[in-house]
VEXTI-340189 format. One record per residue (C-alpha): x negated, y, z; residue number from 1. Coordinates in steps of 0.1 Angstrom, whole numbers. Layout:
<pts>
     px     py     pz   nr
      X      Y      Z  NUM
...
</pts>
This chain:
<pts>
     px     py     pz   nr
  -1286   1550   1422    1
  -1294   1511   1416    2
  -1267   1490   1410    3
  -1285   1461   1433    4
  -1285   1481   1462    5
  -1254   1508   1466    6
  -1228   1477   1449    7
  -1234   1461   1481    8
  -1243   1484   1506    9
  -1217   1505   1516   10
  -1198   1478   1521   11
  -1228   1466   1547   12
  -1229   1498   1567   13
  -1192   1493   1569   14
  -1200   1462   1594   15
  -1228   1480   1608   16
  -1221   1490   1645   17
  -1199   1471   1659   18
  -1198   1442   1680   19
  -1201   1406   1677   20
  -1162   1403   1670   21
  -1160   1426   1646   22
  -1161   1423   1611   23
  -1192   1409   1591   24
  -1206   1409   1566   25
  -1199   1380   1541   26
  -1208   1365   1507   27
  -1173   1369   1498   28
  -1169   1407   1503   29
  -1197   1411   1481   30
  -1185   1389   1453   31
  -1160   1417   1439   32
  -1191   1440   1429   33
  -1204   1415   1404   34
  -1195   1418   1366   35
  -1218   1449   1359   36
  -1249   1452   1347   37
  -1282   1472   1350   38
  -1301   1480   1312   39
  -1335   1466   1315   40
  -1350   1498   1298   41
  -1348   1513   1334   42
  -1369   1503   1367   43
  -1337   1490   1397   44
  -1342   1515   1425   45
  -1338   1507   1456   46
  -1326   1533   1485   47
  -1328   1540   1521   48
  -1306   1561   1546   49
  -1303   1548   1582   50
  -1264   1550   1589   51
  -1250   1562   1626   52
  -1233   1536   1641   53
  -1202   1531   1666   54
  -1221   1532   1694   55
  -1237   1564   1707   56
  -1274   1563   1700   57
  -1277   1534   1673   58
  -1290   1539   1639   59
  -1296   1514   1613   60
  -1336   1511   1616   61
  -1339   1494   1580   62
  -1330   1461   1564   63
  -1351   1434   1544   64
  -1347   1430   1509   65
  -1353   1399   1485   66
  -1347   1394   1450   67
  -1351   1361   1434   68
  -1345   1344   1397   69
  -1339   1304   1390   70
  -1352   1300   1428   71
  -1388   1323   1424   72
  -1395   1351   1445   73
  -1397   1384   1423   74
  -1391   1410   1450   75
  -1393   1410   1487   76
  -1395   1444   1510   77
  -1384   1463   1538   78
  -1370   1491   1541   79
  -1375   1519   1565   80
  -1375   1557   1570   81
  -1412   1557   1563   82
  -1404   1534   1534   83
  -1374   1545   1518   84
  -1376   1540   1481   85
  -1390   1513   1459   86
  -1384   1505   1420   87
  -1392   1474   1404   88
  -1391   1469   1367   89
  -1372   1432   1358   90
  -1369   1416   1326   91
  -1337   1406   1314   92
  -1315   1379   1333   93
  -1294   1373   1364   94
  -1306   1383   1396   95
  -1299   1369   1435   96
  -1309   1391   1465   97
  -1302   1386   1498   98
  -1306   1417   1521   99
  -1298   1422   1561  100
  -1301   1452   1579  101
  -1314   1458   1617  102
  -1308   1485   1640  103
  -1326   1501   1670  104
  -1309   1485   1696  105
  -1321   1449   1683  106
  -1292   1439   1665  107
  -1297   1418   1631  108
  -1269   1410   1607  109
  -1265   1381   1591  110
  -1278   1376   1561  111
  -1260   1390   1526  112
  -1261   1378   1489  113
  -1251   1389   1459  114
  -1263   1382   1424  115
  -1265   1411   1391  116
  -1274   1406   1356  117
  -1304   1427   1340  118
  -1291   1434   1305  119
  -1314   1434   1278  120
  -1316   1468   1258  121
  -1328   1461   1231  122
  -1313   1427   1217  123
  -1276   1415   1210  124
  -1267   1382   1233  125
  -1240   1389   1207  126
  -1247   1378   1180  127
  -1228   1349   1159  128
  -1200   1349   1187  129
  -1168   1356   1170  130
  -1136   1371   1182  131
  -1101   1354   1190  132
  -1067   1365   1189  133
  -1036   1363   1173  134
  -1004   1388   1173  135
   -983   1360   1180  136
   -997   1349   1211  137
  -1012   1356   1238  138
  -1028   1328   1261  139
  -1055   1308   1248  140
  -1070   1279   1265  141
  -1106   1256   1259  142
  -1123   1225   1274  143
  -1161   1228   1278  144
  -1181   1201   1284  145
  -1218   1215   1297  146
  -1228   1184   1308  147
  -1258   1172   1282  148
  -1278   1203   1304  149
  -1295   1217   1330  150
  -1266   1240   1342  151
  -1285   1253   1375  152
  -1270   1289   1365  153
  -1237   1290   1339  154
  -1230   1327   1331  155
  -1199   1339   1313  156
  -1197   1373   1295  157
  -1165   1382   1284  158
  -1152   1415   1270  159
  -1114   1419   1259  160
  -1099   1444   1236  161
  -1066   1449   1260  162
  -1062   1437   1287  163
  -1067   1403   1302  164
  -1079   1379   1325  165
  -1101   1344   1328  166
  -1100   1314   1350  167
  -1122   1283   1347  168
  -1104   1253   1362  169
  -1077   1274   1373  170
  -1097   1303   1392  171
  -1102   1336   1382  172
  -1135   1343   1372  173
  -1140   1376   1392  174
  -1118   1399   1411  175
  -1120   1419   1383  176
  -1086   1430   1366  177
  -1065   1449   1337  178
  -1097   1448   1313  179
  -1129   1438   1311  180
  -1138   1461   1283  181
  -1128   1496   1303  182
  -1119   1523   1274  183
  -1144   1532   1249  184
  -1147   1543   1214  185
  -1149   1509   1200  186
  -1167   1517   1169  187
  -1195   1530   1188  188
  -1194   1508   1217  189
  -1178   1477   1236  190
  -1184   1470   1267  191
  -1185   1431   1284  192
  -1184   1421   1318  193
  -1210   1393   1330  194
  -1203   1366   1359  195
  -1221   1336   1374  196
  -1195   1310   1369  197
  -1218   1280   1384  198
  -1199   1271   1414  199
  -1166   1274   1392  200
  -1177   1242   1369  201
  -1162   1206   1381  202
  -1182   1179   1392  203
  -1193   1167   1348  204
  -1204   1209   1347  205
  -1178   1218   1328  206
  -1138   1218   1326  207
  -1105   1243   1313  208
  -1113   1283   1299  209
  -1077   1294   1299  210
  -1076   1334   1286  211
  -1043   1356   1292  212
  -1041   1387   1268  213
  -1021   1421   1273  214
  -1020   1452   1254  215
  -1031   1474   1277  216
  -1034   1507   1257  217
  -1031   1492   1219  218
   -996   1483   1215  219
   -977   1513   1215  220
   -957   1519   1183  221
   -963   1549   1164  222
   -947   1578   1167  223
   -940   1575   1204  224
   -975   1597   1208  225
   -985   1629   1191  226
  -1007   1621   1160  227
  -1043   1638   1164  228
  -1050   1669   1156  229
  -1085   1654   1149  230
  -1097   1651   1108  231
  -1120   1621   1120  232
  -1102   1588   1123  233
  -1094   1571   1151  234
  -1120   1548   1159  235
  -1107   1525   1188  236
  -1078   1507   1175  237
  -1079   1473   1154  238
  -1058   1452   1132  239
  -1051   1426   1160  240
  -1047   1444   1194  241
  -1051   1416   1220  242
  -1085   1398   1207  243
  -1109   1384   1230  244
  -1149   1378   1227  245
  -1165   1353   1252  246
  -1192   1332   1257  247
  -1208   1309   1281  248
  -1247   1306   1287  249
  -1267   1284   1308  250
  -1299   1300   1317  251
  -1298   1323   1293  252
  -1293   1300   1263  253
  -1262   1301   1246  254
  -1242   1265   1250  255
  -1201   1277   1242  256
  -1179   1307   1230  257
  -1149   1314   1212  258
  -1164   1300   1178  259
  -1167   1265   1190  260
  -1154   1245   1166  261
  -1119   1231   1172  262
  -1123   1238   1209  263
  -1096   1262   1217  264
  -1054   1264   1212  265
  -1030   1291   1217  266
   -998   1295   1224  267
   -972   1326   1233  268
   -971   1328   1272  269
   -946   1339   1296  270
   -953   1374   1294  271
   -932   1384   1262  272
   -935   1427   1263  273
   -964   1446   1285  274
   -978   1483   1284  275
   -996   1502   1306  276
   -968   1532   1306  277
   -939   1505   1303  278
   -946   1476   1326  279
   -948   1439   1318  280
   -919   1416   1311  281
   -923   1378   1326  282
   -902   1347   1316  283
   -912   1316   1321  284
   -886   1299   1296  285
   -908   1321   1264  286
   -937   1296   1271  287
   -944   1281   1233  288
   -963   1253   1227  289
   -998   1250   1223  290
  -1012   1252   1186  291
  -1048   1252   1174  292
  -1066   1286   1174  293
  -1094   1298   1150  294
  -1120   1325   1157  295
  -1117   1357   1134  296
  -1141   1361   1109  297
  -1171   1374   1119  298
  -1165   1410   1104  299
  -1131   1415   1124  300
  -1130   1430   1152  301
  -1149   1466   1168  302
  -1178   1475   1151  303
  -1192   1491   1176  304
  -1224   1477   1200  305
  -1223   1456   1225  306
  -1231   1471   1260  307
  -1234   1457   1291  308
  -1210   1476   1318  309
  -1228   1495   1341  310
  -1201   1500   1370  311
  -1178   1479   1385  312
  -1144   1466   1375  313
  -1111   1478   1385  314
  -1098   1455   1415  315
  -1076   1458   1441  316
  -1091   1475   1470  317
  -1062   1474   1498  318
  -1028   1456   1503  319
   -999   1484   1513  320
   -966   1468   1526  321
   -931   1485   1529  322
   -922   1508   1556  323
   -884   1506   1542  324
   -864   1490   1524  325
   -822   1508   1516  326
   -795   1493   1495  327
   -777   1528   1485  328
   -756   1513   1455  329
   -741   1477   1449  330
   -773   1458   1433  331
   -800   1485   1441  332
   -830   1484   1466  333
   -851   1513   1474  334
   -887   1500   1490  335
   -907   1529   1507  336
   -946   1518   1506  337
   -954   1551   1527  338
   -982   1563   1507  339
   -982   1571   1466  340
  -1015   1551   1448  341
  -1018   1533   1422  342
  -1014   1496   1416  343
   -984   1470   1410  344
   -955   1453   1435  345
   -961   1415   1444  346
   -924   1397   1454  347
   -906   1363   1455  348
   -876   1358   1448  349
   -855   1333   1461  350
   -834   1317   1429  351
   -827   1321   1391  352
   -820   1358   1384  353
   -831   1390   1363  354
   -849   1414   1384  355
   -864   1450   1376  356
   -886   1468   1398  357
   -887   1508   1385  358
   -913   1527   1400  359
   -916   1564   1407  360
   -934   1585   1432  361
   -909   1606   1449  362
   -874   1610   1464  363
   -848   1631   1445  364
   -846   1665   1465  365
   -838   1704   1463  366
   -854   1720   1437  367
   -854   1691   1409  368
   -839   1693   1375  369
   -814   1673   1379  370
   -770   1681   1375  371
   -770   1659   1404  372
   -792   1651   1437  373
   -790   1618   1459  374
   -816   1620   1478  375
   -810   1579   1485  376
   -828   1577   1452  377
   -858   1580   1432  378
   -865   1606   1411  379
   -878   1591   1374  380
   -878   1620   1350  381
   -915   1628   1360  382
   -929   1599   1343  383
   -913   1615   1307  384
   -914   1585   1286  385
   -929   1554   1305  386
   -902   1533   1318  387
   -925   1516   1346  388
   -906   1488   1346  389
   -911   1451   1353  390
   -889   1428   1350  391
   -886   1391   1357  392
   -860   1368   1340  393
   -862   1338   1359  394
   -844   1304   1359  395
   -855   1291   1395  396
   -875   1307   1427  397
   -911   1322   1423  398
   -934   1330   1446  399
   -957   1362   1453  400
   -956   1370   1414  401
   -971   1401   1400  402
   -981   1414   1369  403
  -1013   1415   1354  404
  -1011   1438   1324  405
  -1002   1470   1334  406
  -1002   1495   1368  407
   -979   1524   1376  408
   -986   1552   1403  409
   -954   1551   1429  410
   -949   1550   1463  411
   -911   1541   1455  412
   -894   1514   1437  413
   -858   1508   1427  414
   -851   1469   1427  415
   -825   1462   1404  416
   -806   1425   1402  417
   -823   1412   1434  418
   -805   1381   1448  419
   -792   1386   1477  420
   -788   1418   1501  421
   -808   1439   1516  422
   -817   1422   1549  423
   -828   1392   1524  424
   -853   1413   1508  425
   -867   1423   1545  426
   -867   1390   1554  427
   -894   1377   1534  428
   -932   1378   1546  429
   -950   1410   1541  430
   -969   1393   1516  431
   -945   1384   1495  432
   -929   1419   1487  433
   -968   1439   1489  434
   -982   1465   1473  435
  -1018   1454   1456  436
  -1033   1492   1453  437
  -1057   1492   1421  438
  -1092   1509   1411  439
  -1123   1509   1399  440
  -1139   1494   1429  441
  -1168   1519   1437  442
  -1177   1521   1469  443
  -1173   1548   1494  444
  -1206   1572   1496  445
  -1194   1592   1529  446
  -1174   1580   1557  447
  -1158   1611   1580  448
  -1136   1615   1605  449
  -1119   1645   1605  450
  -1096   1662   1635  451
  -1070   1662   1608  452
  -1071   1639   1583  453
  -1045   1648   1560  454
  -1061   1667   1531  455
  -1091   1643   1533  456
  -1068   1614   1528  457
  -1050   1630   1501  458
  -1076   1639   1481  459
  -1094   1605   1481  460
  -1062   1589   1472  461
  -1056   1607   1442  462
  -1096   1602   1428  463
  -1093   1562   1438  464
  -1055   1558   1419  465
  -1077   1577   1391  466
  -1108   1558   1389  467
  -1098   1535   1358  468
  -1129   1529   1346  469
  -1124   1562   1332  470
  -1118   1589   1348  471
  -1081   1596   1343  472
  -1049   1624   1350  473
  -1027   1605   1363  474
  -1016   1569   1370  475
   -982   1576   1367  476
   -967   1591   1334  477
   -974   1581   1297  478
  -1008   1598   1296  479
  -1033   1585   1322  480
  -1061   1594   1299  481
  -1094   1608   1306  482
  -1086   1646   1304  483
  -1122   1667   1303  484
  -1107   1690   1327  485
  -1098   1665   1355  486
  -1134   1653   1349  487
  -1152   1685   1350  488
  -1133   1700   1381  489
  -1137   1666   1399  490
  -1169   1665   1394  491
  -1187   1669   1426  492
  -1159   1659   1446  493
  -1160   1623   1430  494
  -1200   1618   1435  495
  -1196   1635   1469  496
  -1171   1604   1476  497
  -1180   1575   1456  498
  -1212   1556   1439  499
  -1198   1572   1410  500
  -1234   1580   1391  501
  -1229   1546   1371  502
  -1193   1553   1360  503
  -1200   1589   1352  504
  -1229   1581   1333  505
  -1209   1554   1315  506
  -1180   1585   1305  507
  -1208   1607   1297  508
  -1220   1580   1270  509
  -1185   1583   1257  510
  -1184   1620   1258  511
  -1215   1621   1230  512
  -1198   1591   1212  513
  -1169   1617   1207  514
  -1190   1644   1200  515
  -1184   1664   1167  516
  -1209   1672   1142  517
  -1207   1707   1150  518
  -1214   1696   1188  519
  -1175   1703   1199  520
  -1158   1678   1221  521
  -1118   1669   1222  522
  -1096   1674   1252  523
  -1094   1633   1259  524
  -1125   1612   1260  525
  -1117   1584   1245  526
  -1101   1607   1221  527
  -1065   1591   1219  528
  -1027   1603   1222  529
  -1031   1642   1235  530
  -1057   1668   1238  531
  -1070   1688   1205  532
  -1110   1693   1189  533
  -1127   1715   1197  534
  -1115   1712   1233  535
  -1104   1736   1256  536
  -1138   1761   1268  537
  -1126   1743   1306  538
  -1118   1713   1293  539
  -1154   1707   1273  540
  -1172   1718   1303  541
  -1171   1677   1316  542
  -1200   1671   1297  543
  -1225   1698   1312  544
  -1206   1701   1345  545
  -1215   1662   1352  546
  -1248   1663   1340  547
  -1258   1693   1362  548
  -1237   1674   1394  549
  -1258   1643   1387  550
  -1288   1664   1391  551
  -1273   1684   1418  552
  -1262   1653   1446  553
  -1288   1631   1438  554
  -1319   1651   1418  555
  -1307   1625   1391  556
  -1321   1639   1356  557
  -1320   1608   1333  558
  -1289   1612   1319  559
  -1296   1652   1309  560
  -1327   1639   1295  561
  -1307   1611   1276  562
  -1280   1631   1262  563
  -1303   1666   1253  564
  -1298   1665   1220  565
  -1264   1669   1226  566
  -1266   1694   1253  567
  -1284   1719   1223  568
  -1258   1707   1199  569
  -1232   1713   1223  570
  -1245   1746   1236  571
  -1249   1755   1200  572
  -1213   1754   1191  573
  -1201   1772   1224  574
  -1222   1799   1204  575
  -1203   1794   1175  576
  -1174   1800   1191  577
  -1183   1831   1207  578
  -1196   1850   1172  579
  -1167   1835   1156  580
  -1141   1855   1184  581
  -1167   1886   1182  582
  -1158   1897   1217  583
  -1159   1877   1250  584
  -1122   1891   1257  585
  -1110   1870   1227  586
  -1122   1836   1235  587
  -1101   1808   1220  588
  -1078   1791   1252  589
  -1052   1762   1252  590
  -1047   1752   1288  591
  -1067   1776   1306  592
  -1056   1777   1345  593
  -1033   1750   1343  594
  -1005   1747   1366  595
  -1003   1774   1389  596
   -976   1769   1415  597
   -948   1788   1406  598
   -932   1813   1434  599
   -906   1787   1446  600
   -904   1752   1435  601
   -891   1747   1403  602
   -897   1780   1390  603
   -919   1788   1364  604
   -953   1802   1373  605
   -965   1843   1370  606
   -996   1847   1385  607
  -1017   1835   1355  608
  -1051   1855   1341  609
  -1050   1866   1304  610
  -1055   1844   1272  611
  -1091   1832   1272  612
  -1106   1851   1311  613
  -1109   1810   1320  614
  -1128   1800   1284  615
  -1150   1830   1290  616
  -1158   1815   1326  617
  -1162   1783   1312  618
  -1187   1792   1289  619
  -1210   1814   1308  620
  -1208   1783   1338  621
  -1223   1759   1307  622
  -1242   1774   1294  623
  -1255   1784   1330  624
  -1259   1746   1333  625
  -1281   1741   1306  626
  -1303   1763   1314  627
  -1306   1747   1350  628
  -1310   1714   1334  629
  -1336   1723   1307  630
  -1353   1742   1331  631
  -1358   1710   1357  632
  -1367   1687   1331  633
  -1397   1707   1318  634
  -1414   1706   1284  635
  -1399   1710   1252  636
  -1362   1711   1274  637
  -1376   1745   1287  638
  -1386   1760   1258  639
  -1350   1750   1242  640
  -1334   1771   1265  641
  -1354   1801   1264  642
  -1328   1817   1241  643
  -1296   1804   1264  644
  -1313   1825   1293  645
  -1316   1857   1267  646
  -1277   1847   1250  647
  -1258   1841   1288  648
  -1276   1871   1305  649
  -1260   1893   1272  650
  -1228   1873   1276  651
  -1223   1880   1318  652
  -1228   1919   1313  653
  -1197   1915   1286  654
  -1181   1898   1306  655
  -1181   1921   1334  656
  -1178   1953   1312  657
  -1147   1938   1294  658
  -1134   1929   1318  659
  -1139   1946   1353  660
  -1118   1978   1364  661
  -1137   2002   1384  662
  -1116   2024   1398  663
  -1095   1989   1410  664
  -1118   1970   1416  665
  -1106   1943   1397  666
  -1110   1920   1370  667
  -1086   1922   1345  668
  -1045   1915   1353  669
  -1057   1911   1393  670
  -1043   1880   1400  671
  -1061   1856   1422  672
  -1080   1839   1392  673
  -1097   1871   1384  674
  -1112   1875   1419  675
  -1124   1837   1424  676
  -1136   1830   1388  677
  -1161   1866   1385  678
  -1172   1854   1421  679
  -1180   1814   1414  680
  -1203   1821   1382  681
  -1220   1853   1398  682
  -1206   1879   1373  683
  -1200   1905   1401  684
  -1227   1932   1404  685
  -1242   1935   1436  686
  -1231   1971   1438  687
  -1198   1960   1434  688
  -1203   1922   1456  689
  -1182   1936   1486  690
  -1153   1955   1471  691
  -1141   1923   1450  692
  -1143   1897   1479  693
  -1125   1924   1501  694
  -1102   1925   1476  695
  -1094   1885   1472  696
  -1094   1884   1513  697
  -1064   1912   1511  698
  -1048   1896   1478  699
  -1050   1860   1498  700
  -1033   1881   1531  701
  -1008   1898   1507  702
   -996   1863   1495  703
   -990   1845   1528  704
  -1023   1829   1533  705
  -1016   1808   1502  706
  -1027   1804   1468  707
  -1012   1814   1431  708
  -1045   1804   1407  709
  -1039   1767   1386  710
  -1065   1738   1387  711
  -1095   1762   1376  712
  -1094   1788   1406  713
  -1085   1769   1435  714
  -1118   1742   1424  715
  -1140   1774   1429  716
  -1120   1793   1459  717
  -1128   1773   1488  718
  -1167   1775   1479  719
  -1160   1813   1471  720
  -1147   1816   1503  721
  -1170   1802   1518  722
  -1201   1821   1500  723
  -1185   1855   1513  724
  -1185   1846   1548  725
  -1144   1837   1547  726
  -1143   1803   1563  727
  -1113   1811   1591  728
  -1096   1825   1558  729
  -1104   1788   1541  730
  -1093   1769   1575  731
  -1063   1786   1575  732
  -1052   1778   1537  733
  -1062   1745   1544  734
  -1037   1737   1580  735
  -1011   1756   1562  736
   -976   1730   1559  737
   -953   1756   1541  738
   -952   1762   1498  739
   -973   1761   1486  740
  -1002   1746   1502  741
  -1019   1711   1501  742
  -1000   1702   1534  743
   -970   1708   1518  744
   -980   1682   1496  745
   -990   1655   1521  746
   -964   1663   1540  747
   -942   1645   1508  748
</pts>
């Protein structure tokens, strides 16, 4: 999909429909897609669906398309079901369109713009910029004077190690927030963020660059995390956590940056401790004073390229407000947001004082660990060891203040040392004690109503507090890393949902930067904190399991034909693993189906498969894959897999002989894992097609109507159920309320 077009509109068709007091369209809804790029080695491609609107019997009928640079017409087009697609190769630079859609009835919007940068693959805009930073500080401030030029089109591209932010003349650059750079393996790549900054720039073209710093994932001291399992070093962290890299261009031409002689000073901010898993302390009275700042040398810093982002940034998408606020102890608040997503809490507070705001995601209740439950409270010991804690110390009133170097996941939070009681705290506005809600800011792909909304709620909530320009766990705990295994078994789901090609195809670039000699991947792309090498046989499946998905949704092969080298190298070492177990029984296994609900909360779970059933799945589904893939794309790809079609159909008959009972009917132990999983890949003879999905139907009726398998089985048992002609059985797992179920889960 082309950035140009799907950045912007989704958010159109939103508009589309609906009357002349409805919502429209507007420059400034489009503004927070900017900041990403689109590599010039590629045609843009441009896309048509017509979109059903509100009103019984309209359709969008097309929209008109124009694409200009420095004022020159370079594209111009419309768009319509006969028409549907058009490419169109540009040369590197920044791009404005302006698009508006019509419909059938007559209707015309108004019209749309936007702007996106073409980066140029093969040269380094880089070059000669330095980075800045200091451990001692953490805002740094510039004036620029861009007068002595034409500045019809000032650019900035900025990239930051941590976190951060940017204003010019006290506005922030973008929408953009948390970091610029998104979460790479910096010695083999960096990504920057670029913005038009034009209509920023005071009345002389020029004015303040003031830069605020965080840690974001870098600060951490050591020990806290398990050390890596991994003999390569770790090739993502630097001397100086919270360095910076910007520069300002006008028309392409570089004209300021952060080796500017004598042009910038530092100083040590109000924000005195911030982490991503701890939360961000703010006091106004730590402000230093203002010193001179020098670039680094030239050799500090990542050494890894410089690529443009090809996704958006993270932002906040939606402002939640309470639906409660208690006081059950002397001192203590408890504000109910009503809905558990990830982001921060904006508040004012009236006078000097030392507030904390805690954050968790549920209510203490039957069935926790704890000695004691209050159910008045929230329940902490979840989030292991982040403390998701911000705190102001304050000598006077502030308004609407929120953090802007870390996010938690909670719908709950415990204010401690809030001035006044609790009908003070309701009293304020509903925007000064919100809820900003924070992702990468993809837009929506589908929009469906549904008689009960629920578990289609639910499950975009969870992917949008997860979209952190990786792919992530969880926003909540110390981990919120990108797991393989959330990746792989999200897969579809999240490009069924979202324009997520670009930000998949960015983690995929980051799956072959990981990538082991040997072809193995780690559990964690970037490979930090948790996870072992060579991954899990479920967990490594992310790398051909989004390929394929990519080709799948949207018939997309570019990235398979990119990253083939690695797919053999890959598929080669799946190999090596398999001669090196001798037997498809023994495969190697360290999560396999994780989390399986236990028989009543808080228990421990049973109903698990034997050591290494899921890594033999795994592997024949890959391998599976790469056949597809290198079959599609033709050529030398083909040939390749000649010998994966020969090795996965040997592979499938072990796998069925070791593992299937005949006179049972079953797959080894019998638990629902061993039904779904043969079923999914097509390991299940014909002969013997109708005994095993009689036999899941009766395990499924045997068990309430309800599910036992972990993360692995119950990604593949609604389409199983489906495939056997078991769709009332599916419905009725899905309305299900009691444990455990997904309405069970909604329901809290």
């Amino acid at each position: 999909m082309a950035n140009m077009w799907w950045a912007a509109v989704l958010v159109l068709c939103s508009a589309f429909g609906r009357g002349q007091d409805g919502p429209r369209l507007s420059l400034e809804r489009l503004q927070p897609h900017g900041g990403f790029a689109h590599p010039s080695s590629s045609p843009v491609r441009f896309t048509f669906a017509p979109i059903i609107g509100e009103r019984r019997g309209v359709v969008m009928q097309g929209f008109w398309l124009h694409v200009s640079r420095r004022g020159h017409e370079v594209f111009n087009r419309t768009f319509t079901t006969q028409l549907p697609v058009a490419e169109v190769q540009l040369l590197p630079g920044r791009y404005q369109w302006q698009v508006q859609w019509f419909s059938t009835d007559g209707e015309v919007s108004d019209p749309a713009s936007s702007d996106v940068l073409v980066a140029d693959s093969g040269g380094d805009v880089w070059t000669g910029v330095p980075w800045m930073g200091a451990n001692d500080t953490n805002e740094y401030e510039a004036q620029f004077d861009l007068s002595g030029s034409q500045s019809d089109q000032v650019e900035l591209l900025v990239t930051t190690l941590g976190f951060g932010y940017v204003q010019i003349n006290g506005q922030d650059v973008s929408q953009d927030i948390l970091s610029y750079a998104g979460w790479t393996r910096t010695d083999r790549r960096v990504l920057y963020r670029s913005y038009e900054v034009t209509k920023l720039l005071n009345a002389t073209a020029g004015g303040n660059l003031f830069v605020a710093l965080g840690c974001g994932y870098r600060c951490d001291p050591k020990g806290r995390f398990p050390s890596y399992k991994d003999p390569v070093p770790e090739g993502s962290q630097d001397t100086v956590p919270k360095i910076f890299r910007l520069q300002l261009r006008i028309n392409g031409r570089l004209a300021f940056h952060t080796g500017t002689p004598g042009a910038w000073r530092r100083r040590q901010g109000p924000v005195t401790q911030d982490s991503v898993y701890d939360g961000e302390v703010y006091n106004p009275r730590a402000i230093g004073p203002w010193v001179p700042s020098e670039s680094l040398p030239l050799a500090h810093g990542p050494p890894g390229a410089m690529v443009a982002a090809s996704f958006p940034g993270v932002q906040v998408t939606r402002v939640d407000h309470p639906i409660s606020i208690t006081a059950p102890a002397p001192g203590v608040h408890v504000v109910d947001f009503g809905s558990n997503v990830a982001g921060v809490c904006q508040i004012s507070v009236p006078q000097a004082a030392t507030v904390t705001l805690k954050h968790g995601e549920v209510l203490q209740h039957a069935a926790m660990p704890l000695k004691k439950i209050d159910p008045s409270r929230v329940y902490f010991d979840n989030l292991r060891s982040a403390a998701a804690n911000d705190t102001l110390i304050l000598d006077g009133p502030i308004q609407n203040w929120r953090p802007r170097f870390t996010y938690h996941g909670f719908r709950y939070v415990e204010v401690y040392g809030f001035p006044g009681p609790c009908w003070m705290l309701m009293a304020f506005s509903t925007h000064d004690r919100s809820y900003p809600v924070m992702n990468t800011a993809l837009p929506d792909r589908v929009n469906v109503t549904l008689s009960d909304e629920a578990i289609h709620t639910g499950s975009k909530g969870v992917q949008r507090s997860n979209l952190m320009q990786v792919p992530t766990d969880c926003p909540q705990r110390d981990e919120r890393l990108g797991w393989m295994g959330d990746a792989s078994l999200s897969a579809a789901s999240l490009l069924a949902h979202w324009d997520y090609n670009n930000m998949v195809s960015a983690f995929l670039d980051s799956m072959v930067d990981e990538m082991g000699p040997d072809g193995s991947l780690p559990d964690v792309v970037p490979f930090q904190r948790f996870g072992g090498r060579p991954a899990d046989l479920s967990w490594s499946a992310a790398f051909l399991e989004n390929l394929w998905q990519l080709w799948q949704k949207d018939g997309d092969l570019k990235p398979a034909q990119k990253h083939w080298d690695g797919v053999k190298a890959h598929v080669n070492s799946l190999l090596a693993t398999y001669t090196a177990a001798g037997n498809v029984t023994k495969l190697p296994q360290s999560y396999g189906d994780w989390c399986p609900p236990p028989r009543t909360p808080g228990g421990q779970p049973t109903e698990t498969p034997p050591v290494g059933f899921t890594s033999a799945v795994s592997m024949l589904r890959s391998v599976q894959q790469a056949v597809d893939l290198g079959t599609a794309l033709g050529g030398a790809a083909a040939k390749d897999v000649e010998s994966m079609i020969t090795w996965h159909k040997s592979m499938l008959s072990a796998f069925h002989e070791g593992y299937y009972n005949p006179v049972n009917k079953t797959y080894a132990n019998g638990v629902m894992a061993t039904y779904v999983l043969p079923l999914a890949i097509g390991a299940v003879p014909a002969t013997e097609l109708q005994a095993v999905s009689q036999g899941l139907l009766k395990y499924i009726a045997d068990h309430g109507n309800t599910w036992t398998g972990g993360i692995i089985t119950v990604r593949f048992l609604f389409d199983v159920l489906h495939d056997i002609g078991a769709a009332a059985t599916a419905l009725s797992m899905l309305q299900k309320k009691d444990y455990p179920s997904y309405g069970y889960m909604s329901l809290r």
